[in-house]
C-alpha positions, -999 to 999 in steps of 0.1 A, spaced: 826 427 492 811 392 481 817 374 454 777 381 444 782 419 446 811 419 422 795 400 393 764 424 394 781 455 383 801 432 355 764 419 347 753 455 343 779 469 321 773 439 294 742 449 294 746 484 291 777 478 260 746 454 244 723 483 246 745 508 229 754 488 197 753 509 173 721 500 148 728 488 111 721 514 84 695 511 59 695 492 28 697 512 2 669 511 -28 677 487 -51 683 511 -86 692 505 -123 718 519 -142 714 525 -182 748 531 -202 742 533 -244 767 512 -258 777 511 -295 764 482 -317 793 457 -331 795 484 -359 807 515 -337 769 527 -342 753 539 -312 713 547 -316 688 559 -287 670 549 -261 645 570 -238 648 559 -203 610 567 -186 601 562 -148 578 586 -121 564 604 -151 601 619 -167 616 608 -196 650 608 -203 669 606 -240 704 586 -241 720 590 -275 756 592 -270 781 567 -266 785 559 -227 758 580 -218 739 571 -183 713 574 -163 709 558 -133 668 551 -119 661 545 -80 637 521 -73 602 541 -79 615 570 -88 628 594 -116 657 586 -135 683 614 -130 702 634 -152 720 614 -176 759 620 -177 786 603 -200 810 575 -182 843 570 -191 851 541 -213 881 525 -189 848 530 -160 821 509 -188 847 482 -197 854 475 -158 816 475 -149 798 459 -179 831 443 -198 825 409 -182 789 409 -192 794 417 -230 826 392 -234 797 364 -223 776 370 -249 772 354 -285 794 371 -312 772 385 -339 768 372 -369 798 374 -395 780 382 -428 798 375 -464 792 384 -500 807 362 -526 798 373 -564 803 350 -596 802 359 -634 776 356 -656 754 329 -663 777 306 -640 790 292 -613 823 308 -612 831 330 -583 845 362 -595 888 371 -590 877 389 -556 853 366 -542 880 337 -544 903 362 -522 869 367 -502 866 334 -495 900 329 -473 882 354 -447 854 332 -448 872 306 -440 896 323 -414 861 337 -398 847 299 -395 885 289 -381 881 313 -354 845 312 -345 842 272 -344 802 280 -352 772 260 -351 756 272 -377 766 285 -413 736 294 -439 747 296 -476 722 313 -497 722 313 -537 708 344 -559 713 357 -594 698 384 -613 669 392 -632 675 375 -665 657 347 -675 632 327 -661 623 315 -623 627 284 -627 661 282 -642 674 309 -620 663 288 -591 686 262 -608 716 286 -611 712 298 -576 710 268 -563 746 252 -577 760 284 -568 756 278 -531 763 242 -535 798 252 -553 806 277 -519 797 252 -497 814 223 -517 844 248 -511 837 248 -475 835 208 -464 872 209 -491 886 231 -464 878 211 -431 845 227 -423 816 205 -412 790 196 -433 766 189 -411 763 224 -399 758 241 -431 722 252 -442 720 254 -483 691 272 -499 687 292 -528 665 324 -532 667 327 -575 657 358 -588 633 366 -557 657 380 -536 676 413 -550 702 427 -533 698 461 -556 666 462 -570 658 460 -603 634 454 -631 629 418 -647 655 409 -675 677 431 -659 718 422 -658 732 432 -621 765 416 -611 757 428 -577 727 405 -573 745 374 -588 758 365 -556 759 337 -527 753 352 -487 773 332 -460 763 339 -428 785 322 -397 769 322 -365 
C-alpha cells in the first residue's frame, strides 16, 4: 500500500467526524421575570402584568410571573424569599436608601422643641451618622393662630434652631436645605386660629 493510499482513508474519516458535529441548540427567547416586592415599609401593592392580549394581577409578596418574548405572561406563582434575595438581592443593595423622614414638635408660641423631640433628635442624628447624606431639608411650620406673616417668622427660627442643632453636632452645613412653610402647611388640618401641637412642628428629611 502507498504512502498516498493511506492518508486518503485518514482524509475521509476527518471529514466524515466534521460532518457529524452535533449542531448547537437554539437560543432561547429572551423573557422577563416580574416578582412584587414590599416597599421599605413591609407594604406590598399591585401591579398587573399585560402581554399577547392577557392580563395578569400580582399582589402578593414574591409573587411572579414570568413573560416570553412576544408572548403571554404565564401563571403567576409565589417565589421563596431565600430564591428572591439570591436573584434580585444584589440589585436592591445598589440602590439609594429611601428617605429617612423626622418629626420634631416644639411648645407653644416658641422655639423650644418639646421633652420627646429632644430624645427625637439623637435618631436624627444617629440616622445622618450612618447615611453620610447629601442632602438634608429642614422645614419649619406652626399652627393656625395668628397671622401669616408672623407665623412665617416662627416657622422659620424653628428650623433654624434644628438645624443650628445640627452643624453643633458635626453635620455639614453646606448640605442642609432650610425653609419654612408657616401656617400653609398643616399636618392635621384645621380651621384658622386654631391651636394644634401636631402642626407646630419642624420635618427633617435625610436623603
Amino acid at each position: 500500500m502507498t504512502r498516498r493510499s493511506v492518508l486518503l482513508p485518514i482524509a475521509l474519516l476527518l471529514l466524515a467526524a466534521a460532518c457529524a458535529t452535533t449542531p448547537k441548540p437554539p437560543t432561547p427567547p429572551p423573557r422577563d421575570v416580574i416578582v412584587l416586592l414590599p416597599d421599605d415599609q413591609g407594604k406590598t401593592g399591585a401591579i398587573v402584568v399585560s402581554s399577547g392580549g392577557v392580563e395578569r394581577r400580582l399582589d402578593r409578596p414574591g409573587q411572579t410571573v414570568v413573560v416570553e418574548s412576544g408572548g403571554p405572561p404565564g401563571v403567576p406563582y409565589v417565589t421563596a424569599d431565600p430564591e428572591v434575595s439570591a436573584s434580585v438581592g444584589p440589585a436592591l443593595a445598589a440602590l439609594p436608601k429611601p428617605p429617612a423622614r423626622f418629626i420634631l414638635y416644639f411648645y407653644h408660641n416658641s422655639t423650644e422643641l418639646t421633652r420627646e423631640s429632644i430624645a427625637e433628635l439623637q435618631v436624627v442624628l444617629r440616622t445622618i451618622r450612618e447615611r453620610s447624606p447629601v442632602d438634608i431639608s429642614v422645614v419649619g411650620h406652626t399652627d393656625t393662630l395668628g397671622d401669616n406673616r408672623y407665623n412665617a417668622l416662627l416657622s422659620m427660627k424653628r428650623a433654624k434652631t434644628v438645624a443650628a442643632i445640627l452643624t453643633r453636632n458635626g453635620v455639614d452645613a453646606s448640605i442642609l436645605e432650610i425653609t419654612s412653610h408657616g401656617k400653609n402647611n398643616p399636618l392635621v388640618p384645621t380651621g384658622d386660629q386654631i391651636s394644634e401641637p401636631r402642626n407646630r412642628r419642624v420635618e427633617v428629611t435625610v436623603r
